[in-house]
VODO-842047 format. One line per 3 residues: number of its first residue (from 1); their letters; for each residue z, x, y of C-alpha. Coordinates in nm, 2 decimals. Example, Ala and Ser with C-alpha at 12.3 -4.5 7.8 and 13.67 -1.06 7.14 Angstrom:
BEGIN
1> AS> 0.78,1.23,-0.45  0.71,1.37,-0.11
***
This chain:
BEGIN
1> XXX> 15.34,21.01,12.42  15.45,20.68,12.26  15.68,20.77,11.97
4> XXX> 15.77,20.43,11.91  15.63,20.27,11.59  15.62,19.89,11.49
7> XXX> 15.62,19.78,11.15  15.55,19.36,11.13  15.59,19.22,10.78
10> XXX> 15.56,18.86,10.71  15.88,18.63,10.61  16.21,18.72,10.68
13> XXX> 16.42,19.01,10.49  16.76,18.91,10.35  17.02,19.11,10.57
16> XXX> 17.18,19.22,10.24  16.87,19.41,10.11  16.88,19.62,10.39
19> XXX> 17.24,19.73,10.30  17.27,19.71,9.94  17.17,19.98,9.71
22> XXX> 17.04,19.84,9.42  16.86,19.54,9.61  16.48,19.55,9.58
25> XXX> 16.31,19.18,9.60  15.99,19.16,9.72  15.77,18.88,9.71
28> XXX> 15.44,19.09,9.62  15.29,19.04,9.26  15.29,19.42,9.21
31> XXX> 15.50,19.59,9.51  15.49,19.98,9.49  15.85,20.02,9.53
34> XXX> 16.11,19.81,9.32  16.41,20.06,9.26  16.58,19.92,9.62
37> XXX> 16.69,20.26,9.77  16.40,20.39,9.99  16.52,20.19,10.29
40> XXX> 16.83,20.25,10.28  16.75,20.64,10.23  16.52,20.64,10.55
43> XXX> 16.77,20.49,10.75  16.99,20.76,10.68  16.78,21.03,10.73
46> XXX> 16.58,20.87,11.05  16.95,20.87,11.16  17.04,21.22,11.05
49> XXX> 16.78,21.35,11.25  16.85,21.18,11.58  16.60,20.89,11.56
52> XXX> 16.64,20.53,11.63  16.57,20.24,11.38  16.62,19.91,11.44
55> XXX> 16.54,19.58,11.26  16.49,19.24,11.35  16.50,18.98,11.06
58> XXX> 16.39,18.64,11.18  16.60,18.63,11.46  16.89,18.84,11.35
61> XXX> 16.87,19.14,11.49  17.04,19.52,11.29  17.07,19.72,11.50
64> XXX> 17.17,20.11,11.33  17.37,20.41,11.37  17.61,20.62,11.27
67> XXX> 18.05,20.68,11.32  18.22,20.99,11.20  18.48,20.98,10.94
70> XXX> 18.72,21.23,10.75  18.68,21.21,10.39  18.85,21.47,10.17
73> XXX> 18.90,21.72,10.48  18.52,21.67,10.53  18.37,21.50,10.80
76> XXX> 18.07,21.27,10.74  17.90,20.99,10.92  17.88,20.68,10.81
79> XXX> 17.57,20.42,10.84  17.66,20.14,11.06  17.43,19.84,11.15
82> XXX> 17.61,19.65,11.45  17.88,19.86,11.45  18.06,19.79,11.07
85> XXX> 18.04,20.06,10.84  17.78,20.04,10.53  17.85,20.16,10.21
88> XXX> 17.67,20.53,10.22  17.63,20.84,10.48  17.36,21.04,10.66
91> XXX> 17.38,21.32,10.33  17.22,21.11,10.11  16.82,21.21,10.05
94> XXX> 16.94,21.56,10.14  16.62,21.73,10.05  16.40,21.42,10.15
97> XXX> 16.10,21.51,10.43  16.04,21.28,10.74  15.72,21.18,10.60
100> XXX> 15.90,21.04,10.29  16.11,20.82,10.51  15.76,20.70,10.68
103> XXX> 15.63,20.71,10.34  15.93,20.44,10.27  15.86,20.22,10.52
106> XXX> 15.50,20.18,10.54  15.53,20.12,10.17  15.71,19.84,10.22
109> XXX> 15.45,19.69,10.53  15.19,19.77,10.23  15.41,19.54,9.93
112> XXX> 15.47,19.26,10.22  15.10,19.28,10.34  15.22,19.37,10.73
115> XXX> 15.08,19.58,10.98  15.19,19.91,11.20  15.12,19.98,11.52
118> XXX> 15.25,20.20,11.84  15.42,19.92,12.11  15.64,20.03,12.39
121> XXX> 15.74,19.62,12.48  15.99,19.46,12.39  16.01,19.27,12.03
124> XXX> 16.06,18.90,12.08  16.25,18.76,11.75  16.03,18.58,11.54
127> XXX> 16.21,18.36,11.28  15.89,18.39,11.06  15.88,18.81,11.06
130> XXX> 16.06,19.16,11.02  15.98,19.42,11.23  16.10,19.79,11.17
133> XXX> 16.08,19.99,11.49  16.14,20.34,11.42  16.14,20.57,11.80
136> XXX> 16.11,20.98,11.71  15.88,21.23,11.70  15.90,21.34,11.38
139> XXX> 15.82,20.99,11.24  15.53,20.94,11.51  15.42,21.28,11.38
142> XXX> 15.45,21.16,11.00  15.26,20.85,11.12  14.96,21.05,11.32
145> XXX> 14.93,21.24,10.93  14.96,20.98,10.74  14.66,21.05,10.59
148> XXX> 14.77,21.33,10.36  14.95,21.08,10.17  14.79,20.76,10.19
151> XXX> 14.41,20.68,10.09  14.25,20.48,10.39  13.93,20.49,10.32
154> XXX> 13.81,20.16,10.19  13.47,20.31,10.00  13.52,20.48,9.71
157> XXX> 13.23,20.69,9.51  13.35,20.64,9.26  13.44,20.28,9.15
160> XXX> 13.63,20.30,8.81  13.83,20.03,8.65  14.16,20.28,8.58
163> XXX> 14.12,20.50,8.90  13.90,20.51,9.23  13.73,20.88,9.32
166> XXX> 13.70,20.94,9.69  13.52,21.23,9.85  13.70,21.58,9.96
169> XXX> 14.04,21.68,9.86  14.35,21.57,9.96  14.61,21.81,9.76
172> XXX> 14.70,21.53,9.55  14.72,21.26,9.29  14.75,20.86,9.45
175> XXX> 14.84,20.54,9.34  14.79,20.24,9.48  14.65,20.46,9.79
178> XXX> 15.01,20.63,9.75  15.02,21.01,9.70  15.27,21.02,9.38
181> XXX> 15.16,21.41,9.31  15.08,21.71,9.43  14.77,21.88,9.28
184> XXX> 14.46,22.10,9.36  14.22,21.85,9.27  13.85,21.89,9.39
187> XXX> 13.87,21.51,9.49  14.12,21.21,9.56  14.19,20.99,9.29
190> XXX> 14.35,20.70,9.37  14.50,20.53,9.04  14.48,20.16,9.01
193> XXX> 14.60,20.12,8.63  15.01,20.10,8.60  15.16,20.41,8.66
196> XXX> 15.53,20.46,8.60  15.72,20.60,8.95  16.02,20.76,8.97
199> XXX> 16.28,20.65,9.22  16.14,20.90,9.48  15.81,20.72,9.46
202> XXX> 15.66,21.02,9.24  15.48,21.00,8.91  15.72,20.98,8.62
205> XXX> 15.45,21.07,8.37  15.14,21.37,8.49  14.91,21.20,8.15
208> XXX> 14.91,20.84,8.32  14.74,20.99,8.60  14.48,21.20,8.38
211> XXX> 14.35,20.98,8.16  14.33,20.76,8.40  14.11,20.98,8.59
214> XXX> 13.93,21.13,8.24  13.83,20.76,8.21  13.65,20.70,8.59
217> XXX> 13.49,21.03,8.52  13.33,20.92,8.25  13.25,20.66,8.38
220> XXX> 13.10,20.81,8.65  12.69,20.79,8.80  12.73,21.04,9.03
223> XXX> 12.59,21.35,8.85  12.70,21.57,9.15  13.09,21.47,9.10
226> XXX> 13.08,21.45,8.72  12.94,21.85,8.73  13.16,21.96,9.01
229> XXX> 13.49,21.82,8.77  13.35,21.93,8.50  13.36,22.31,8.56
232> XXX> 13.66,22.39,8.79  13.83,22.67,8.71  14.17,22.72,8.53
235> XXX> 14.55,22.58,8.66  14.35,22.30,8.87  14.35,21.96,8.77
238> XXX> 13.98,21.85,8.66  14.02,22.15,8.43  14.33,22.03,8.30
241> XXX> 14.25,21.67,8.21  14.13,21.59,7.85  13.79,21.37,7.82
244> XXX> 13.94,21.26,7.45  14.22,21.05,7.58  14.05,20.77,7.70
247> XXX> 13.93,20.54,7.44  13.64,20.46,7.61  13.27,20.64,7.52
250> XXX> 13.12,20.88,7.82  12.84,20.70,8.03  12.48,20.83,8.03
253> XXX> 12.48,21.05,8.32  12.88,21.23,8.19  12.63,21.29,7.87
256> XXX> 12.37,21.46,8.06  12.54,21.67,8.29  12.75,21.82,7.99
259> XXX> 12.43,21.91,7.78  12.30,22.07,8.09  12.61,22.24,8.16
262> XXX> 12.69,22.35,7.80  12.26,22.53,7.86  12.42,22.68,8.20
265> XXX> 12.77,22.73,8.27  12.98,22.70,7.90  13.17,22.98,8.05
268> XXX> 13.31,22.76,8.32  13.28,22.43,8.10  13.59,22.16,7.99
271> XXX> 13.55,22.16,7.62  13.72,21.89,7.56  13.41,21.66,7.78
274> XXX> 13.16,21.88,7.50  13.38,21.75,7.21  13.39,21.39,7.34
277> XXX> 13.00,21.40,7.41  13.00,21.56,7.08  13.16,21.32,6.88
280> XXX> 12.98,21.01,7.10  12.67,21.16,7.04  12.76,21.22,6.65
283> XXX> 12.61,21.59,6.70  12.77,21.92,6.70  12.72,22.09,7.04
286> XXX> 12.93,22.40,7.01  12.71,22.74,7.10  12.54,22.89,6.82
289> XXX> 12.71,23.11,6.60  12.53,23.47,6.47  12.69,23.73,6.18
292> XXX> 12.72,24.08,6.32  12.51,24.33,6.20  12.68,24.66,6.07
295> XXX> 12.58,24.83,6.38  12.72,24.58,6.60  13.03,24.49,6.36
298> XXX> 13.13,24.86,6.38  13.14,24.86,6.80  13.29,24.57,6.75
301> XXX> 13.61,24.68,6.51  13.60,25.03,6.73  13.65,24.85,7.07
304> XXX> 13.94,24.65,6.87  14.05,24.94,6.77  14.05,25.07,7.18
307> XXX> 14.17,24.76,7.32  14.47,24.78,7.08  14.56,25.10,7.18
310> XXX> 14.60,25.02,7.55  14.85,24.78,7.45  14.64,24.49,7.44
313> XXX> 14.61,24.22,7.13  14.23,24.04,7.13  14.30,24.00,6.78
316> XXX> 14.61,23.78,6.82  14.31,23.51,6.95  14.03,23.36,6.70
319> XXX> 13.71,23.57,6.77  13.36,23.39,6.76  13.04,23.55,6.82
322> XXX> 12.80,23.25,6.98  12.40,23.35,7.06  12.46,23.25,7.39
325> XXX> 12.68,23.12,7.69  12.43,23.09,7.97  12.25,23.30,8.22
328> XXX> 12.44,23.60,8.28  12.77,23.49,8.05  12.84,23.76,7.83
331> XXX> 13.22,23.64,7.69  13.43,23.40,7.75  13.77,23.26,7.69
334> XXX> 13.76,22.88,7.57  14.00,22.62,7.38  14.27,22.94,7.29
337> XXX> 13.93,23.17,7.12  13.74,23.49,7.28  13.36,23.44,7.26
340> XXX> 13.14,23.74,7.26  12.75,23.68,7.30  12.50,23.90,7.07
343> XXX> 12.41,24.06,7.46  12.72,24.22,7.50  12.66,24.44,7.23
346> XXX> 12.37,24.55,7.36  12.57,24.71,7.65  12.75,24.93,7.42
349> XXX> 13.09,24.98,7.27  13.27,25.03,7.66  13.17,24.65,7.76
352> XXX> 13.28,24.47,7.44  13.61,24.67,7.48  13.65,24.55,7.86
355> XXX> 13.58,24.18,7.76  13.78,24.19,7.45  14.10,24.30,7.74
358> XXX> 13.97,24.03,7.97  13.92,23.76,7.79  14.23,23.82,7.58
361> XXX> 14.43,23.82,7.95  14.27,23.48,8.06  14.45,23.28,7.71
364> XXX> 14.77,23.52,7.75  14.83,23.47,8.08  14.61,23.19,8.19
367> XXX> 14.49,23.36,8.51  14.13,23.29,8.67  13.81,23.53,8.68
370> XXX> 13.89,23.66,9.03  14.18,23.55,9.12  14.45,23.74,9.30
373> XXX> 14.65,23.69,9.01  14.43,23.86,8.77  14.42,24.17,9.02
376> XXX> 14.74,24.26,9.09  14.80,24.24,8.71  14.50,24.43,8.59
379> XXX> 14.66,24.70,8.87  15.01,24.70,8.70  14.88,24.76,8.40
382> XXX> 14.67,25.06,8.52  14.98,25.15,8.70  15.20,25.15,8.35
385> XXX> 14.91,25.34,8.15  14.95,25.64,8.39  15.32,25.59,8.38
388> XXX> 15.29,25.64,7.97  14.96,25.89,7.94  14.98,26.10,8.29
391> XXX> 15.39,26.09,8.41  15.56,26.02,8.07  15.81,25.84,8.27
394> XX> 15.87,25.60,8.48  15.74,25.57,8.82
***
């Protein structure tokens, strides 16, 4: 296989960028990189791990490796590019991945508006151009994935001015068609308003990259994507953005799916999408509320009462007792308070104690209705209850 990778950028690069930290001019109106390190930090580690990088600039041509030297009783080796010595070793982006260094330099094909390609021939010097030919096959292996972090598609379903939705998910956040974080996300957003990067090309700030995709959901006509956002479950990132952020009102279809979904799944709901529909619509959507009866106050204060003495604290939580939460929703956990339906108590005193303990786990420890999480702690703490009522001691 051809391991050998071409990238052809327009115009010349000064020699001294290439070998100059701090260096970072670009001729792009809005270049992706500006911090003048990611270069220099792929070179290092392309060269650390036994690959070959050369570059031609106009026709000048840099040709890179490396020459050991003794520093402090240590040996390193230093960067060379035709032979001299450069001012930094192969140890620097010690924890940096191969794809970061392709990452690096397709970024700066993208800010340049070049092209990459596989070519086994020759370059010929171009006084106009820079080519970057990387040969490895860890690179040619970043470059055959290069989809996990890059967004190549070119059709978005989603069209918003702040952020672009794409279809299937791509275990992270983009921008500008760059992955800049990691995140279980039900689909790829690429962000298009500014974002602020860190020097490894990673999002400085996570609530850039939510509101700007809180504002293309909102946006949003696709009723399918705008439900499927709308009611992922905990510690993923639809659930976690916040539909209040964005200054701009919901569109007509983000207003009907949450009226239909507050009718169907409130369990599984982002409140914060009912309080901006809410507030847009100048209504109060929250479920119903209902006053216990004595009966049902008295199961309620007795499964309290049980919960408590198992070592768990529903009480620590607002309690609000709603009419309903949806076809077979009896309780549920929702902006830090347990809600009990008027149906649980119909199931007696047993069921209200089990979903005052559940529901009081999901805002204490944040885990998911079955989850693995949830498990294993639900078995511990059977576990330690036979530890205190059947051993009196510790396993």
């Amino acid at each position: 296989m051809n391991n050998r990778l071409v990238f052809e950028n327009p115009g010349a690069i000064d020699v001294r960028a290439i070998c100059t930290f701090g260096v970072s001019a670009k001729d792009g109106q809005s270049p992706i990189g500006y911090f003048g390190t990611g270069l220099k930090y792929a070179i290092a580690i392309l060269l650390r791990n036994k690959h070959r990088i050369t570059i031609y600039s106009g026709l000048e041509v840099c040709e890179f490796g490396v020459r050991p030297a003794m520093i402090r009783m240590h040996e390193f080796q230093i960067v060379t590019m035709n032979g001299e010595p450069l001012g930094f070793t192969t140890d620097v982006g010690r924890d940096w991945k191969m794809w970061m260094c392709y990452r690096e330099i397709f970024c700066n094909m993208l800010d340049e508006g070049g092209q990459v390609y596989r070519s086994a021939e020759p370059i010929t010097p171009d006084a106009g151009k820079t080519f970057v030919v990387v040969d490895g096959p860890e690179f040619s292996k970043a470059h055959d994935s290069r989809g996990e972090y890059f967004v190549e598609a070119t059709r978005p379903a989603v069209a918003g001015k702040r952020a672009e939705i794409y279809h299937g998910a791509a275990g992270g956040i983009f921008y500008r068609r760059l992955r800049v974080k990691d995140a279980d996300a039900a689909f790829t957003y690429n962000i298009l308003s500014r974002v602020e990067l860190t020097e490894d090309r990673t999002a400085a700030w996570e609530f850039e990259l939510k509101e700007a995709a809180a504002s293309a959901l909102l946006a949003c006509d696709d009723r399918e994507i705008i439900a499927a956002a709308l009611t992922r479950p905990r510690n993923t990132f639809e659930h976690e953005l916040d539909f209040k952020a964005p200054s701009e009102p919901p569109g007509a279809a983000f207003v009907q799916v949450v009226q239909e979904l507050r009718e169907t799944r409130i369990r599984d709901l982002n409140l914060t999408a009912v309080e901006t529909v809410a507030r847009h619509l100048a209504v109060a959507l929250e479920p119903g509320l209902f006053e216990c009866t004595e009966i049902e106050a008295r199961v309620f204060d007795r499964a309290v009462l049980f919960a408590e003495m198992l070592g768990f604290q529903p009480r620590k939580y607002p309690i609000v007792f709603v009419e309903g939460l949806g076809d077979d929703v009896l309780a549920a956990a929702k902006g830090g308070k347990i809600l009990l339906t008027r149906q649980i108590f119909d199931q007696g005193t047993k069921r209200v104690a089990l979903a005052l303990i559940e529901e009081s786990i999901h805002l204490r420890k944040g885990y998911g209705d079955c989850t693995r999480s949830m498990q294993t702690y639900l078995l511990e703490q059977i576990v330690s209850l036979g530890e205190l009522h059947v051993l009196k001691e510790p396993l």
